[in-house]
C-alpha positions in Angstrom: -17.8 30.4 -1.8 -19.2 28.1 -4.5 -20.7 30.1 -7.6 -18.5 33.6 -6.8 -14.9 33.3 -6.5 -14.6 34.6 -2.7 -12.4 33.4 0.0 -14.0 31.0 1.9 -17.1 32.6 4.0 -16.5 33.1 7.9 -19.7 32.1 9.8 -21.3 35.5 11.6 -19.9 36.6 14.8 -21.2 38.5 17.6 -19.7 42.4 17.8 -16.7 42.5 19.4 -15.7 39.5 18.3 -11.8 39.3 17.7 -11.3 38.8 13.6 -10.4 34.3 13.3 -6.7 34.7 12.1 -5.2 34.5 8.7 -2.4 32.3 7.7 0.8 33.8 6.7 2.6 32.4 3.3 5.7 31.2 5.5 2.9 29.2 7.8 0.9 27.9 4.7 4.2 26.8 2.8 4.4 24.2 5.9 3.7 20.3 5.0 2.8 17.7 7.1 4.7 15.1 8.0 8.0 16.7 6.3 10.4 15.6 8.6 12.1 17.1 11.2 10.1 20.5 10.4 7.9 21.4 13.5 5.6 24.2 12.6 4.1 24.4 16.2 3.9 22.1 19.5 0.9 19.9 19.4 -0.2 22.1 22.5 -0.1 25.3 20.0 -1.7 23.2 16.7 -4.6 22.6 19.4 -5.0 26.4 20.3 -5.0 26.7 16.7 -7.2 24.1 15.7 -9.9 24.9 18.8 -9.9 28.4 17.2 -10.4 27.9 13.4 -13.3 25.0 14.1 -16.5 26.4 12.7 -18.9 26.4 15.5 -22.2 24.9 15.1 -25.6 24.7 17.7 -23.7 22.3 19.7 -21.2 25.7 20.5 -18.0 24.9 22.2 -15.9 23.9 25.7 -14.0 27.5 25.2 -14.9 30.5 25.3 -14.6 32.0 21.7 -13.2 34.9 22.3 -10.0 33.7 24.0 -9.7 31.1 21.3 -8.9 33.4 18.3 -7.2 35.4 20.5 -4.9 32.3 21.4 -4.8 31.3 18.0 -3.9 34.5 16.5 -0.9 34.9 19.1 0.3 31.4 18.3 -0.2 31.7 14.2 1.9 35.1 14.1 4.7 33.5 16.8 4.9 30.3 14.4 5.2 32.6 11.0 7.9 34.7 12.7 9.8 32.2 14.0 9.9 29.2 11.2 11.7 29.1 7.6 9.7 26.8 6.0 10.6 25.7 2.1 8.1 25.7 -0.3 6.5 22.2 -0.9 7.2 20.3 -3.5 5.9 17.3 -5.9 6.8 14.9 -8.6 3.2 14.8 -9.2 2.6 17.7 -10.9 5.5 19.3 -13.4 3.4 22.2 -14.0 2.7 23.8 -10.2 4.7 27.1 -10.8 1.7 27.6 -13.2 -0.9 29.5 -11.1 -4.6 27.6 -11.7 -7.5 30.1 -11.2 -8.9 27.4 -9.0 -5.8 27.2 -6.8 -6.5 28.0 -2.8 -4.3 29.3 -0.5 -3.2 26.8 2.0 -4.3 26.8 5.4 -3.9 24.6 8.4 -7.4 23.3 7.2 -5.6 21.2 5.0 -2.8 19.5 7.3 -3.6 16.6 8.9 -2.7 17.8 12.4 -5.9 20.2 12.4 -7.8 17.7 11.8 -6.2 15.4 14.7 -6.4 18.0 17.0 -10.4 18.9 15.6 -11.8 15.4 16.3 -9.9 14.9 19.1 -11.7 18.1 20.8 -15.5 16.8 19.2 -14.7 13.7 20.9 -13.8 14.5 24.1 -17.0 16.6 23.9 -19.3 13.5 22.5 -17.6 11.7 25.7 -18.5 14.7 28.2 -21.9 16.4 27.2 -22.9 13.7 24.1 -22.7 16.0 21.1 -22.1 15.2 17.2 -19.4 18.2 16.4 -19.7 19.9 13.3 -22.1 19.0 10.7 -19.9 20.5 7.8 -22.2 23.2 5.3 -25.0 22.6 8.0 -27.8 19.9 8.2 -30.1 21.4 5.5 -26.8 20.5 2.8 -26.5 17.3 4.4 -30.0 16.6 4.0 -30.4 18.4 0.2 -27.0 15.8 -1.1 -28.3 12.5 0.6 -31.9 13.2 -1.1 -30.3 14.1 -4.6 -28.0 11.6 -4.3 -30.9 8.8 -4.0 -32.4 10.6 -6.9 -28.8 9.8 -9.3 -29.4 6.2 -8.9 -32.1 6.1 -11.6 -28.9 7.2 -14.1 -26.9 3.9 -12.6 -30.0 1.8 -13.2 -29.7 3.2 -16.6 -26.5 2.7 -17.7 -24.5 5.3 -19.0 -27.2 7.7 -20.9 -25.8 10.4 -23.6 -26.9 13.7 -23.8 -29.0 15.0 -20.7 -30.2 13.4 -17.8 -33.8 13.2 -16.7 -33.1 12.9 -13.0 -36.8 11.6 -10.7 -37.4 12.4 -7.6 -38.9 8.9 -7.3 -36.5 6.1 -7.1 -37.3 2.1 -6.6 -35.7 1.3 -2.8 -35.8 -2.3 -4.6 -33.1 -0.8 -7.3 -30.5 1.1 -5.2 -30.5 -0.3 -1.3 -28.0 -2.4 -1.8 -25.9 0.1 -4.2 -22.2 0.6 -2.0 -21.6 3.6 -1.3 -18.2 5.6 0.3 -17.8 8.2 1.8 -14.6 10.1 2.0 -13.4 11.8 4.4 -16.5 11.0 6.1 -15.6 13.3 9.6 -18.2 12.1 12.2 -20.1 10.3 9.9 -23.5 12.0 10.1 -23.9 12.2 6.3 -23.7 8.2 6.0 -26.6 8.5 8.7 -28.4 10.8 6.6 -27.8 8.7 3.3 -29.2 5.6 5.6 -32.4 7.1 6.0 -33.0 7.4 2.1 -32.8 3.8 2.3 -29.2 2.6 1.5 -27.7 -0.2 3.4 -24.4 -0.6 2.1 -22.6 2.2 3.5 -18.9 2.9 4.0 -17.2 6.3 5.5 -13.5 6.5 5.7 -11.2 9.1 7.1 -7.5 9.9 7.8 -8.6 10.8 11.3 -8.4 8.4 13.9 -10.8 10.4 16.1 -13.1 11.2 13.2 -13.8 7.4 12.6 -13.9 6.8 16.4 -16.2 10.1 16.9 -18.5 8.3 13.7 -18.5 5.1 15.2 -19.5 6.3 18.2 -22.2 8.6 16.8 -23.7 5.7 14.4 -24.0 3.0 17.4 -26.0 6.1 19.6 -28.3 7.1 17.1 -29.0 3.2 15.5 -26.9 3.0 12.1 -24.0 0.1 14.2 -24.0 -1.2 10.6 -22.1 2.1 8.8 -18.4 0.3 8.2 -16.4 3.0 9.3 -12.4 3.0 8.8 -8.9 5.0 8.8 -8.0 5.0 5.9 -6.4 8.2 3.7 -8.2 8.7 -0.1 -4.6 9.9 -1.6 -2.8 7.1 -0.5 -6.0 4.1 -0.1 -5.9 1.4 1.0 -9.5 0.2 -0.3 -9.9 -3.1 -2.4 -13.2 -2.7 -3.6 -15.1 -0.6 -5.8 -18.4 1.7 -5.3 -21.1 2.6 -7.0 -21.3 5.8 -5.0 -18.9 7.7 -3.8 -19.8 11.4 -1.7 -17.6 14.0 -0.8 -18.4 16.9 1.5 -15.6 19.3 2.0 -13.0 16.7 1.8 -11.4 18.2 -1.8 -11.6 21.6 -0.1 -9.9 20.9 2.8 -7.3 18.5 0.3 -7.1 21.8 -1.7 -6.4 24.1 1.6 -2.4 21.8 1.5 0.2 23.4 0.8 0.8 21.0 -2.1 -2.6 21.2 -3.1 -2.9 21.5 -6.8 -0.9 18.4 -6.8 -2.6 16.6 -4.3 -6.1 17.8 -5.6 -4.7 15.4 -9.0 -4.2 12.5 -6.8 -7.7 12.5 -5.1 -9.0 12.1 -8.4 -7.0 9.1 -9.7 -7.7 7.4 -5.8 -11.1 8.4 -6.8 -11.2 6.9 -10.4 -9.9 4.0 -9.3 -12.9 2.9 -6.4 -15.4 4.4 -8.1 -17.5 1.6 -10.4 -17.9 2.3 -14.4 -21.4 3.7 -14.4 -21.6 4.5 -10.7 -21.4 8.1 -9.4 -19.3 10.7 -8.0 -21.1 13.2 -5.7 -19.1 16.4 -4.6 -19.8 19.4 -2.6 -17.6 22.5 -2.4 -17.7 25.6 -0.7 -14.1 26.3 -2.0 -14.6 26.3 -6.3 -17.5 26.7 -8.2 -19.8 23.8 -10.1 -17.5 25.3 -13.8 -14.1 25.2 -11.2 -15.3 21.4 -10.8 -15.8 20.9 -14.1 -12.4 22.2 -15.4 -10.7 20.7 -13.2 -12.4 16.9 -14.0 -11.9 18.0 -17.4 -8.1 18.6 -16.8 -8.2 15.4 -14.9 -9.1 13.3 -18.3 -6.5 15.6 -20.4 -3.6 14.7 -17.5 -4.1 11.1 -18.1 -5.1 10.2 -22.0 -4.7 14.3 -23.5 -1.2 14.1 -23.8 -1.1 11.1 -26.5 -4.0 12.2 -28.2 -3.1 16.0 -28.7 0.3 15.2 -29.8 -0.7 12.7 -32.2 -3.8 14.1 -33.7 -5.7 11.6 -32.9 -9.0 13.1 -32.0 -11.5 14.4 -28.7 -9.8 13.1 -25.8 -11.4 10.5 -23.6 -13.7 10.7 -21.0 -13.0 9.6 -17.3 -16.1 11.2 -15.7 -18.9 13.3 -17.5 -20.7 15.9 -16.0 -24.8 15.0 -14.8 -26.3 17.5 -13.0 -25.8 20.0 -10.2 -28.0 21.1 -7.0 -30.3 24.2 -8.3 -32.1 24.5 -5.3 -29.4 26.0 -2.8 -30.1 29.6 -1.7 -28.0 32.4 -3.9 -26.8 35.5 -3.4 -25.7 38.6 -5.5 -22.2 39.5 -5.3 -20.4 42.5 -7.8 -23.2 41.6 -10.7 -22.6 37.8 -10.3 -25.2 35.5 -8.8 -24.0 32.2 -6.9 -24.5 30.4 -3.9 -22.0 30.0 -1.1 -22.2 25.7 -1.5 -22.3 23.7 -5.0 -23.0 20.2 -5.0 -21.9 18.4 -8.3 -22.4 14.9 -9.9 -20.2 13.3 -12.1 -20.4 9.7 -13.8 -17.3 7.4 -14.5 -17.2 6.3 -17.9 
């Protein structure tokens, strides 16, 4: 839950409804792709996957019931059966230090999930024509790709100091041809949305083959064949060109949700760093950390790569890789132990 520090937020279920299954720490502690350790058979990371995806209007081709049921039976049998070492990284010397933003892992943040995910929204796109999930639902998607048309004034501008005057009203003339990425762009429907604010230049990329084949499909139905879509993975990218905008809807959550996540979390921000243009903007929504959790964490980002000189030297602030703009303020909030917050925070950072 963005603005209260929650576990992430289970959509409603209907009475009766078997509880969605939690990981176990010797299931979480699994990596993908770590050679020669098999957590599950693809048939059970399937069960598992089918269970765990949030369901949406378009429902589902199982009944839910039997799918956390399945999924429960398979998660316990995998935690019970499999020795799994902690992961480990060379990326980040500090990981035994516990990060108030850490996550537990899940299977949300493997690779497989999502494999198995796309591959069931596809095979549903192919039978009975539905999108799949439209991640934080359409009236987020909708509320980023309007404020994130609204940011391009800043662009236009430079890069102000102080704070921001962001417009409502922005010059189609100024920003259509401003590229944008997408990371982690799942089927793609957010590039659609972005579209109809005006922009022309759009990229989405994902690690999923299925996702970009689901989005390419989805963009050719519904009229947007131009959206370049492509496989490609934002930790290790393969991208030689630079954006002015980059978005990012629930792809540092799920990044987070690894089992090497604080460490990976450190590398999506260099990838990002690195494609994102001087001036141009950085637009992330979370359901996982709060808008200050984002901040810190940026914050650490810029004290990871130039802190270390600066501090031990004495040589004054240390420098800037992205500064904070502005966050969404018109996403519904709730009350939760004396602390108001809102379940989805959408933040916008500039690269300096």
């Amino acid at each position: 839950m963005a603005g209260i520090r929650l576990t992430p937020e289970e959509p409603e279920m209907a009475a009766g409804t078997p509880p969605r299954p939690q990981l176990a720490p010797s299931v979480a502690g699994a990596g993908g792709g770590s050679g020669g350790l098999e957590m599950a058979s693809d048939d059970e990371r399937s069960v598992a996957a089918d269970s765990w995806s949030v369901r949406s209007e378009y429902g589902s081709t199982l009944d839910d019931d039997q799918r956390y049921a399945d999924a429960a039976e398979v998660l316990a049998a995998a935690a019970a059966s499999a020795n799994f070492p902690s992961a480990a990284s060379d990326y980040c010397s500090d990981k035994d230090d516990q990060d108030p933003g850490d996550v537990e892992g899940s299977m949300l943040g493997l690779q497989s999930y999502w494999d198995a995910s796309y591959s069931e929204d596809l095979a549903n796109f192919q039978e009975h024509g539905h999108a799949g999930e439209i991640w934080f639902g359409n009236d987020v998607m909708d509320t980023v790709a309007v404020w994130t048309k609204s940011l391009c004034n800043i662009i236009q501008a430079g890069i102000p100091s102080g704070h921001d005057s962001i417009k409502s009203e922005v010059d189609e003339k100024i920003f259509s041809n401003y590229p944008v990425l997408d990371v982690g762009t799942g089927n793609g429907l957010l590039l659609q949305a972005i579209a109809k604010q005006g922009f022309t230049d759009l990229t989405g990329t994902d690690y999923s083959e299925g996702a970009i084949e689901l989005a390419r499909n989805l963009a050719t139905r519904d009229g947007f064949a131009s959206i370049k879509f492509l496989v490609d993975d934002i930790l290790e990218t393969k991208l030689d060109r630079k954006f002015k905008i980059i978005t990012d809807k629930g792809t540092l959550d799920a990044i987070g949700l690894h089992p090497d996540g604080r460490a990976k979390r450190i590398m999506y921000w260099e990838s990002v760093s690195n494609l994102v243009e001087p001036g141009g903007i950085v637009v992330v929504t979370s359901c996982n950390h709060t808008k200050d959790e984002l901040l810190q964490e940026v914050e650490d980002f810029s004290k990871r790569k130039f802190g270390k000189e600066n501090m031990d030297e004495g040589a004054g602030p240390v420098s800037q890789i992205f500064r904070y703009i502005d966050h969404v303020r018109t996403y519904p909030t709730i009350m939760f132990g004396g602390v108001e917050g809102s379940q989805v925070c959408t933040v916008a950072f500039q690269r300096m």
